[in-house]
C-alpha positions in Angstrom: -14.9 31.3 4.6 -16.9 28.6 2.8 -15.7 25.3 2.6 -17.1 21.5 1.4 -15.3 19.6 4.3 -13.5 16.1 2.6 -14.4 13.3 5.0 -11.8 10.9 3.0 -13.7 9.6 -0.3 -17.1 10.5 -1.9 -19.5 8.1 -0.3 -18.3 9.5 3.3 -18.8 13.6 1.5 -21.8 12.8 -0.1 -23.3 11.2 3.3 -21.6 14.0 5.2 -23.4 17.1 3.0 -26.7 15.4 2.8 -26.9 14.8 6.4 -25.7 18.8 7.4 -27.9 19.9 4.5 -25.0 20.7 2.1 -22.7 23.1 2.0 -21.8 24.3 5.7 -19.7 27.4 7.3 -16.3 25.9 8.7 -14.7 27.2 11.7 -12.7 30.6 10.7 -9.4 31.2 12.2 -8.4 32.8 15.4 -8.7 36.5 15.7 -7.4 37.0 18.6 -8.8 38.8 21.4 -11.2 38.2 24.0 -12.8 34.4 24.6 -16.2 34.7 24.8 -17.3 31.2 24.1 -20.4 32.5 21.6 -20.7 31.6 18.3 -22.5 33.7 15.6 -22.5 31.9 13.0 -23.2 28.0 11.9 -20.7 26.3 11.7 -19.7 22.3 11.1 -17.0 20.8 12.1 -16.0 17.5 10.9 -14.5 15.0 13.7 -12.2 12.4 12.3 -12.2 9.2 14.5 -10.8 5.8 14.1 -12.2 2.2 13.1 -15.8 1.9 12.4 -15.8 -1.1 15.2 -13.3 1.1 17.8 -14.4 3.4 20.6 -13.5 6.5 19.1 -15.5 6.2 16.5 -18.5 5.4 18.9 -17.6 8.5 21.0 -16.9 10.6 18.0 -20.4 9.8 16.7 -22.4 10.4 19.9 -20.0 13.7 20.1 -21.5 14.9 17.1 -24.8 14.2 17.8 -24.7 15.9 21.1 -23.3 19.2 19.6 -26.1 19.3 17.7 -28.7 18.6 20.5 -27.3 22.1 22.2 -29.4 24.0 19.9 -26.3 26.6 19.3 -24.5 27.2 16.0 -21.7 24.7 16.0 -22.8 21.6 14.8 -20.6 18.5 13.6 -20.6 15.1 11.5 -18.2 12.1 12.3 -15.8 10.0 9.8 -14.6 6.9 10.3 -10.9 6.8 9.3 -7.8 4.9 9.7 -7.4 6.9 13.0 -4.2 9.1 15.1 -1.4 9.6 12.4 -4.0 10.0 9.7 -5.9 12.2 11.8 -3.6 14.6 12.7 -2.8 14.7 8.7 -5.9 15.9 7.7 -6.8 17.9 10.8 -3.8 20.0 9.6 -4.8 19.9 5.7 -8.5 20.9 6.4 -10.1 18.0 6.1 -11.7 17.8 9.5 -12.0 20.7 12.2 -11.5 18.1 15.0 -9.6 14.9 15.7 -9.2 12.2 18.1 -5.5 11.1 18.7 -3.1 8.9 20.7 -1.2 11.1 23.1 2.3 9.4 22.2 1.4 10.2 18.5 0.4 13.8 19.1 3.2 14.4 20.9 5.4 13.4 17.2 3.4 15.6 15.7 4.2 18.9 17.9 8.1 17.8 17.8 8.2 16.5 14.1 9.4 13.3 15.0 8.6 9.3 13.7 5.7 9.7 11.3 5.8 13.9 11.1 9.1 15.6 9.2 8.4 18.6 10.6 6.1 20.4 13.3 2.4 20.6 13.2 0.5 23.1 14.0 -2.2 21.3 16.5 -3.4 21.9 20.1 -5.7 20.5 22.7 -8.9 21.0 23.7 -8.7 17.9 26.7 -7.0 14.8 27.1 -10.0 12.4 27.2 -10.2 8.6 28.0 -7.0 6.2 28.0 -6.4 3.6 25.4 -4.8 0.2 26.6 -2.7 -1.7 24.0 -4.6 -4.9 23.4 -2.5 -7.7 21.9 -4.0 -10.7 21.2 -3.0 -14.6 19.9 -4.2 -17.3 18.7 -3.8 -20.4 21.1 -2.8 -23.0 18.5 0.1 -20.2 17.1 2.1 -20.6 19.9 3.2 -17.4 20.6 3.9 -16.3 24.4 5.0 -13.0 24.0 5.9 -10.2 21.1 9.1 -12.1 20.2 7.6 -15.2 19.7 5.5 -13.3 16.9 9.1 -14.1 14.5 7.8 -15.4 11.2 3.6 -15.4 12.5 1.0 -13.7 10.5 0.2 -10.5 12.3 -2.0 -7.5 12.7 -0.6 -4.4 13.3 -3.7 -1.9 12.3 -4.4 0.7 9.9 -1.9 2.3 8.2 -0.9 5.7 9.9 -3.4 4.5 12.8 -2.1 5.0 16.5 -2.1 1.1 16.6 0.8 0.9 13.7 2.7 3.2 15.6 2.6 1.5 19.3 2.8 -2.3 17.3 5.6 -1.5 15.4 7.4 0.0 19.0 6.4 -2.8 20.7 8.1 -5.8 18.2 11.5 -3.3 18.1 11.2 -3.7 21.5 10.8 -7.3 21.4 14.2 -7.7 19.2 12.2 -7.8 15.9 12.1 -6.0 13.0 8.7 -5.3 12.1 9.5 -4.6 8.5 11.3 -8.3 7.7 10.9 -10.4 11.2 6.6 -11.0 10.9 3.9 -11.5 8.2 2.8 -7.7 8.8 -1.0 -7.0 8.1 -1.9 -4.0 7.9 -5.7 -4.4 8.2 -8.9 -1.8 10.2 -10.4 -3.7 13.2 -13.5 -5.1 11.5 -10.7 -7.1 8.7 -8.5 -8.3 12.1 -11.4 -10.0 14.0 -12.6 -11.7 10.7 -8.8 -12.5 10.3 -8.3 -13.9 14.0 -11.4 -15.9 14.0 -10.8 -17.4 10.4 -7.3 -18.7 12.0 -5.1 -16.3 8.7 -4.5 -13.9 11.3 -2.1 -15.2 14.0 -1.6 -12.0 16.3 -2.8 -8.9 16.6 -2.3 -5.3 18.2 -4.8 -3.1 19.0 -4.9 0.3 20.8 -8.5 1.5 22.2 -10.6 2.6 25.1 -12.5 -0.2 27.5 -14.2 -2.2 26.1 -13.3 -1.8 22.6 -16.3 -3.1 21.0 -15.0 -5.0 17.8 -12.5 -6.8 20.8 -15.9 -7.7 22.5 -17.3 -9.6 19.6 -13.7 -11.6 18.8 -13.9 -12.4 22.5 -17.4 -13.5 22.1 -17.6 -15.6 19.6 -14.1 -16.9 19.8 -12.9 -16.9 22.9 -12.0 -20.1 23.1 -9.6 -19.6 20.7 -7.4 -16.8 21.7 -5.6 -15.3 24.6 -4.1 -11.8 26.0 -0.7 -11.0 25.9 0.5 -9.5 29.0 3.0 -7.3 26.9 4.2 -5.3 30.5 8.0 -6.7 30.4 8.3 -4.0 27.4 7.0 -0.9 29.0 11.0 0.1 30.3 12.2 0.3 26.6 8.7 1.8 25.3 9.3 4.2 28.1 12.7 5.3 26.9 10.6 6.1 23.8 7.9 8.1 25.2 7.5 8.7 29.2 3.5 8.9 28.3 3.4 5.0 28.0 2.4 3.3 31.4 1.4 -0.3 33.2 -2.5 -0.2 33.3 -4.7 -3.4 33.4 -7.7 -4.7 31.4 -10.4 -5.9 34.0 -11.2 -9.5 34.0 -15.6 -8.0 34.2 -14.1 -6.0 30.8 -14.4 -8.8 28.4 -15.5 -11.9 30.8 -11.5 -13.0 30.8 -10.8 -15.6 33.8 -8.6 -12.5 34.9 -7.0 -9.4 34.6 -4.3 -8.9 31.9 -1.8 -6.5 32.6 -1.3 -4.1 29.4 0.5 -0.9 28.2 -1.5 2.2 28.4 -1.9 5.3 26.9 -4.1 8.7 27.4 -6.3 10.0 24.4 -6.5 13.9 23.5 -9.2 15.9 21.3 -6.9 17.6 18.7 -8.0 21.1 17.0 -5.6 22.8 14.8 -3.5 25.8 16.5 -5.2 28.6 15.0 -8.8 27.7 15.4 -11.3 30.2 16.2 -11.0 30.5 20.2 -15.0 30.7 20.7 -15.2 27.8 18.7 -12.5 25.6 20.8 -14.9 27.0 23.5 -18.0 25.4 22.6 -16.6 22.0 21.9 -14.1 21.9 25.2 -18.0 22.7 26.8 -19.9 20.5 25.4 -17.4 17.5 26.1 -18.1 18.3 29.5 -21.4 19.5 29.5 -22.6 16.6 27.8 -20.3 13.4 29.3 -23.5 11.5 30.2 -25.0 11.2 27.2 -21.2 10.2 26.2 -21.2 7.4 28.7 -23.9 6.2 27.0 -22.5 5.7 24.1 -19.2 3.7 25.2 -18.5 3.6 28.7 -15.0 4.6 28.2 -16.3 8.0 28.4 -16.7 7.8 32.5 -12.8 8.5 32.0 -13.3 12.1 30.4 -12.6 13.8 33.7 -11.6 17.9 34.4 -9.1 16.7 36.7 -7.6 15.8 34.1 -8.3 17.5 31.3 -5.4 19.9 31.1 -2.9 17.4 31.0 -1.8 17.4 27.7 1.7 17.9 27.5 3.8 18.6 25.7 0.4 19.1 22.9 -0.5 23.0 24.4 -4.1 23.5 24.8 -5.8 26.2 22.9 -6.3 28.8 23.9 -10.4 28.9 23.7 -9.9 25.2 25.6 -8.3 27.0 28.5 -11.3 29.3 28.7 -13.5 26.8 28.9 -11.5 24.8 31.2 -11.7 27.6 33.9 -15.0 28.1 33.7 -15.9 24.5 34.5 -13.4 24.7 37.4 -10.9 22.3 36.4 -7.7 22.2 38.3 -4.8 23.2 37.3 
């Protein structure tokens, strides 16, 4: 089946086709039967990742370009995009053969619940590296802790981005409304460091891996100016939410803090849809593992990719050409 993959608006398709010598073979559908793991023929996926300053989008380029250094016949081009709810959209539309997600909002998505009416047909291929909820103030806002963000100017990502969905938990938590209680902005990563460091921005949320790089430049050039939230009192309500959510702690050596900040955590999956071509699922489940040091390189949240625990994706099911691949590397089960 021939298709033009749509990487979200003409610059990113023209970019896209030039770079993969235009029009490509996408990924057929599974036909059942045995897993071999070879692919006959090229094939491009497109991986959908997250803000353009964020660590999926990092991992989801060097990804790409490590498919390609294989020298086998699936190769792949990145897209920056407003990231997990958006992704899982157009993973299932077509769009993209492959998609970075939270795990909380994957796990909507396969019960058609909060941003999904209705199931979607998506599966695993590993979880992958853990995002911690990174919620940040200005000092001279006077906000101590998510309630105190009442009436502030605040960032709560991109729309249908994993980071809208774990912000807007987190204020209900804290006894606000997101909706009427905050000045809710709605803005990519680059737009909310501009935003905190120009002082119109008084809060912001952010879910990434360690260290998330646009963090590391508001940290950098503004430290002075802003501090952590440790946001830990609301993990028993987030929990009744979601049991994924967990304590976790941002390292003081992460961002040069004078200490550790306690935080909310959450793991990261690689999403295919359901009925993906098995040998296909294969190759990339391989190559993530194959290839996690030239991954490291690229953002050193990638030293979490692990097969220990790679399966551990519930309830998202892994596909089926995943599994495959994950007993042939030996992970445990």
């Amino acid at each position: 089946m021939k298709r033009t993959w749509v990487l979200g608006s003409a610059l990113l398709l023209t970019a896209g086709l030039a770079a993969c010598g235009g029009r490509q073979d996408a990924a057929t559908t599974d036909a059942g039967g045995d897993v071999t793991c070879e692919v006959a023929n090229d094939t491009r996926i497109g991986i959908a990742t997250g803000n353009a300053t964020g660590v999926y989008f990092a991992l989801g380029n060097a990804y790409a370009e490590q498919l390609g250094a294989t020298g086998g016949k699936v190769k792949a081009t990145a897209s920056e995009t407003g990231a997990s709810v958006q992704n899982i959209q157009q993973l299932v539309a077509g769009s993209f053969g492959l998609a970075f997600s939270l795990a909380d909002t994957a796990a909507d998505a396969v019960n058609g619940t909060s941003s999904f009416t209705e199931k979607q047909p998506i599966a695993a291929i590993s979880r992958i590296h853990t995002n911690y909820t990174q919620v940040l103030v200005r000092k001279g806002a006077g906000i101590t802790d998510v309630a105190g963000m009442r009436g502030k100017r605040v960032s709560t990502g991109s729309p249908k981005s994993g980071t809208e969905v774990i912000a807007n938990r987190l204020l209900t938590a804290a006894g606000l409304d997101p909706a009427k209680d905050v000045s809710g902005q709605k803005l990519d990563l680059t737009k909310t460091v501009d935003g905190m460091k120009e002082g119109t921005i008084d809060a912001m949320f952010w879910s990434g891996g360690l260290p998330t790089p646009g963090v590391t430049d508001l940290l950098t050039t503004a430290g002075g100016q802003v501090d952590f939230l440790d946001i830990t009192p609301l993990l028993p309500e987030m929990q009744k939410i979601n049991p994924v959510y967990e304590e976790g702690t941002i390292p003081a050596a992460t961002y040069r803090t004078a200490d550790d900040v306690k935080t909310i955590v959450v793991p990261n999956l690689l999403l295919v849809r359901n009925d993906l071509d098995a040998n296909v699922a294969c190759v990339l489940t391989k190559t993530l593992f194959d290839r996690k040091p030239q991954l490291e390189q690229a953002n050193a949240a990638a030293k979490e990719i692990s097969l220990d625990t790679a399966r551990k994706t519930e309830p998202v099911p892994l596909h089926r050409g995943a599994v495959k691949a994950l007993d042939d590397l030996n992970a445990p089960k």
